[in-house]
C-alpha positions as CSV (number, residue, x, y, z in Angstrom):
1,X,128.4,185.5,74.2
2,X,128.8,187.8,71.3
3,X,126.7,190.1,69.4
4,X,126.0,192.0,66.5
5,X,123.5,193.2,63.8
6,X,122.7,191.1,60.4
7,X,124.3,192.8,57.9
8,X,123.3,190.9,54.8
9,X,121.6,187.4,54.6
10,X,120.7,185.4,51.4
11,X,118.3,182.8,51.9
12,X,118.5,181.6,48.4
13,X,122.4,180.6,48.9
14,X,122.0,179.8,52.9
15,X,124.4,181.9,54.2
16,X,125.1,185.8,55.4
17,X,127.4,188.3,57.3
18,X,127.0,189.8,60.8
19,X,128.6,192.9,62.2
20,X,129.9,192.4,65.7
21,X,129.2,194.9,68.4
22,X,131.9,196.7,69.6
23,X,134.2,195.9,65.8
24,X,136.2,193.7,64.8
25,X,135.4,191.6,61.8
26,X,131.8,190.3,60.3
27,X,131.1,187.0,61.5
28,X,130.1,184.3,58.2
29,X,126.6,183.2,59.6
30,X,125.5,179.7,57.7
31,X,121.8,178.5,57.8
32,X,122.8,175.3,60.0
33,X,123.5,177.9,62.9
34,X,120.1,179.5,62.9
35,X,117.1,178.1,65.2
36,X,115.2,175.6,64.1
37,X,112.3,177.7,63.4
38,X,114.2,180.0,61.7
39,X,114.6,180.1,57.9
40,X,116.1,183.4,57.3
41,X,117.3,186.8,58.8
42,X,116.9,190.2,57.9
43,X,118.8,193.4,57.8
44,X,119.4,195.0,61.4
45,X,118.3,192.3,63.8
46,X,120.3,191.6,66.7
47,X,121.7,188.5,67.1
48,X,123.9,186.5,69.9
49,X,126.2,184.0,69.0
50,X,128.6,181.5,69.4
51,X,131.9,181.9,67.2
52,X,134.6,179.9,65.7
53,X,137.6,180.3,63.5
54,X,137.1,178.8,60.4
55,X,138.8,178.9,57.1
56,X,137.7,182.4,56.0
57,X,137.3,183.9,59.0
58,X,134.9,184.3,62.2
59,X,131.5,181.3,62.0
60,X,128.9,182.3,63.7
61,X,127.6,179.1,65.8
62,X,124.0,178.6,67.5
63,X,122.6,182.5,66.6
64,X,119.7,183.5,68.7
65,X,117.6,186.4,68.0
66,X,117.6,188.9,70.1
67,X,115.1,191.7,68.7
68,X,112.8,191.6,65.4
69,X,114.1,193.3,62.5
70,X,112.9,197.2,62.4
71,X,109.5,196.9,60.3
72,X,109.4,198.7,57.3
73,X,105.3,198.6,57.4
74,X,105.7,200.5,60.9
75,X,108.5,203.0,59.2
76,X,106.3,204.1,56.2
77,X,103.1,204.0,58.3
78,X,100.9,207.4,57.8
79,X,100.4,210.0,60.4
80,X,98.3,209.3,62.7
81,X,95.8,212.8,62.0
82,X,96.0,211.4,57.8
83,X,95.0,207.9,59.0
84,X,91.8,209.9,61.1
85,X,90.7,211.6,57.8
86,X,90.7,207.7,55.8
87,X,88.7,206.3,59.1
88,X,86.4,209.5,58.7
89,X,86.0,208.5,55.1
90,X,85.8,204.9,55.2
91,X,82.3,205.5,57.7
92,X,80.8,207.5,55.7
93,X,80.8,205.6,52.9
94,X,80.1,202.5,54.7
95,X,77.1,204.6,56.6
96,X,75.9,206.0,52.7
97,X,76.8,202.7,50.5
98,X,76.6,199.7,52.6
99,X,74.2,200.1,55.4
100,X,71.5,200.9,53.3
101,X,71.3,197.5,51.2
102,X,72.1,195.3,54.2
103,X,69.4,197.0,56.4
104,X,67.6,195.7,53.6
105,X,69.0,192.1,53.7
106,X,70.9,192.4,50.9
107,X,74.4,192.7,50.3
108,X,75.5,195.8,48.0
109,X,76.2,195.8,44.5
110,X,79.2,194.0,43.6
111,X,81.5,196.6,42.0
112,X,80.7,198.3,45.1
113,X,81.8,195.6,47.7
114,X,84.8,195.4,46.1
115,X,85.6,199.3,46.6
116,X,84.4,199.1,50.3
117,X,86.5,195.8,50.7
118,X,89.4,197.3,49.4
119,X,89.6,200.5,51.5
120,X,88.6,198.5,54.3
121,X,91.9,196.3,53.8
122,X,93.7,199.6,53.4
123,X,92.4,200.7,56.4
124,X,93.4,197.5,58.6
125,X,96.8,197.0,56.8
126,X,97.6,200.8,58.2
127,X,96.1,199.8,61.8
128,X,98.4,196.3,62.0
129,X,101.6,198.1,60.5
């Protein structure tokens, strides 16, 4: 079965282009030829497929994903020693800020549980990349 890498797909308009391994010319890939539970592809996945001649060229038929696309949260993650100075930071003010009012049963200030919620986000969206 061949392969290749997406090189363009438009979801909008249904259809896209794959590059086959090895050369030879891009395969047209339509959305009827992608699994069921697939509504798009991305940029640099690798693909197996079944091809035909058609009227323009190489079809792709029945794609199957090989890999994931390469994630471009993972790429443009931070360093791991910057992402230890934002954890550093992010417990101290949660040990200074929040702590004290919720040891008191209360919940802190609103302006202020929106800072700590929103570093806290930045914090896990970093961790999950």
């Amino acid at each position: 079965m061949p392969s290749g890498k997406v090189k363009w797909y438009d979801s909008e308009k249904g259809f896209g282009f794959i590059a086959q391994e090895g050369g030879g010319d891009d395969v047209h890939v339509r959305s009827s030829a992608l699994p069921s539970t697939v509504t798009a592809l991305k940029p640099g996945q690798k693909v197996e497929f079944g091809v035909a001649d058609g009227r323009r060229g190489p079809q792709a038929l029945q794609v199957t994903i090989i890999d994931a696309p390469p994630s471009i949260a993972a790429a443009s993650r931070r360093p791991a020693e910057e992402l230890h100075g934002l954890v550093d930071d992010m417990i101290k003010m949660l040990e200074s800020k929040a702590l004290p009012d919720l040891r008191r049963g209360r919940y802190p200030e609103r302006a202020m549980g929106g800072r700590i919620a929103t570093v806290l986000r930045a914090v896990a969206n970093e961790l999950d990349a």
